[in-house]
N, C-alpha and C positions, 0 to 999 in steps of 0.2 A: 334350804339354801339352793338357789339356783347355780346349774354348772358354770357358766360365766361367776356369778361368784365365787364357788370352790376354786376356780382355776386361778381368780384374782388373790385371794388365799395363799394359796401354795405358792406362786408369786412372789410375795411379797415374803415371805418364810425362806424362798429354793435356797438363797445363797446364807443364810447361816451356819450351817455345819463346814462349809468351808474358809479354810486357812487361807487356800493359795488359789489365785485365778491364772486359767493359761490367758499367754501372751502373743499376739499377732503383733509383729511390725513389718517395718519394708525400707530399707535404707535409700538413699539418695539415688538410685540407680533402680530405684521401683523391684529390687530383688525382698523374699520373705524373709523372715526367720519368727518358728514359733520356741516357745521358751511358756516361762511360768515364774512368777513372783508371790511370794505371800504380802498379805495385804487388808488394809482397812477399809471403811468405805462410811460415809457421813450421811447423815438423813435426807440431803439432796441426793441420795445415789451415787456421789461422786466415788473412783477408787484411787486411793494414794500408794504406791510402792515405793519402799524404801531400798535400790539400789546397788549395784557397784558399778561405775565409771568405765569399769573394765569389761564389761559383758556386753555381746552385741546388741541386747535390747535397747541397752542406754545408749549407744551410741547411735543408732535407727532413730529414739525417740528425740534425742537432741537437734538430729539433721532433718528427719521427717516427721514430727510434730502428729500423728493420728496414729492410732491400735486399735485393737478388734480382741476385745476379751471375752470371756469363755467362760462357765460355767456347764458343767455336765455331770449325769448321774454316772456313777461308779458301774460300771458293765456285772458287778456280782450281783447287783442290786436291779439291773433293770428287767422288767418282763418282755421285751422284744430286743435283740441289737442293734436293729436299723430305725428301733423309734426310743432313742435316749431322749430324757427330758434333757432340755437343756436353755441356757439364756445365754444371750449375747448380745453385746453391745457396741457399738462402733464410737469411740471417742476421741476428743478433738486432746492431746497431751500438753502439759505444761511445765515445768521444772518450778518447785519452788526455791528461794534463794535463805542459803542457810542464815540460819541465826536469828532471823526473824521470830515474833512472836506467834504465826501461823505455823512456820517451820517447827517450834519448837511445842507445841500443843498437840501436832499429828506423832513427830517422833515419840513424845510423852506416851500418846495412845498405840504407839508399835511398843513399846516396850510395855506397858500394864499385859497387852496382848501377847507378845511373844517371849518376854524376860531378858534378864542379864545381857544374851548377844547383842541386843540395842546400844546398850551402854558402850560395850568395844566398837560399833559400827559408828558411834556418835564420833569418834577419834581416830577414825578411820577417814582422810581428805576427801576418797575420791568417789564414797559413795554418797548418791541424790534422791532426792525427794520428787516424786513425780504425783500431779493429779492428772487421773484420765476422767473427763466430763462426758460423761455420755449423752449422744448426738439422739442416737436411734437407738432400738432393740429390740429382740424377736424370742417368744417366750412358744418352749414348743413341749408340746406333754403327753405327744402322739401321733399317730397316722390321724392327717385330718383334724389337727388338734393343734392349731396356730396361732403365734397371736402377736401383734406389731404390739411395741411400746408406743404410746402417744408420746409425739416429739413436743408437744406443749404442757405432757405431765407425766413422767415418769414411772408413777404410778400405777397407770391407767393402762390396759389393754384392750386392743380392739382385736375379732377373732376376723382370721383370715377364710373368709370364703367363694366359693364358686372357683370356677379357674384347674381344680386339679392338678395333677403333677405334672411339670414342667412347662405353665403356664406362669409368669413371673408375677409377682404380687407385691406390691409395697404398699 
């Protein structure tokens, strides 16, 4: 197996053992807030979190509509700390609208996935259903070891080379 393949590999495997992805937003006033939701995700890559109303994520994702999700290795677990493997992706956000038959298929899949709390969150008004669709993303496994998502296949990685550090690459 060639290393572009391993790396495509381990890729498409990174984000199984995790529950919850960190969360980037940025409210109407272009200020941050990071945070973290647990959360599903569908064979298009899309990821769905299921909410409260009351938390500044939701309130960022309502008024400014993009996030920047996060997946990263556990620092017990890594061989270097400045080179965590790690994926991320910049997504365009969307609310879905309860009661629906989409709304009601993803909660189904939080609750197989996380249990009973589903069920009291379902009765709960003022939590929401969000898809974050991912734009772009960047799959990284090492010093020198980088890789864009293809924005016409999510799938797909291209390795980033030439340029060195602190030479911009997209």
């Amino acid at each position: 197996m060639s290393q572009i393949e391993q790396v495509q590999t381990e890729y498409q495997q990174f984000i199984e053992p995790f529950q919850s992805l960190i969360l980037s937003t940025a409210n109407d006033k272009g200020l941050p807030n990071a945070s973290y939701a647990p959360f599903i995700v569908d064979e298009a890559k899309n990821f769905y979190i299921y909410i409260s109303g009351l938390s500044t994520h939701t309130r960022n994702l309502s008024t400014n509509p993009v996030a920047s999700v996060l997946f990263i290795e556990d620092e017990g677990k890594s061989e270097q700390i400045f080179a965590r493997r790690r994926l991320t992706f910049e997504c365009s956000a969307s609310e879905l609208p309860r009661e629906t038959q989409q709304w009601e298929q993803i909660v189904e899949q939080f609750q197989t996935r996380f249990g009973q709390i589903i069920e009291a969150f379902r009765g709960l008004p003022d939590f929401r259903l969000f898809q974050l669709a991912p734009q772009k993303g960047r799959f990284v496994v090492g010093f020198g070891a980088a890789y864009n998502i293809r924005q016409d296949d999510l799938n797909q990685l291209v390795h980033i080379s030439g340029g060195g550090h602190g030479k911009k690459q997209e």
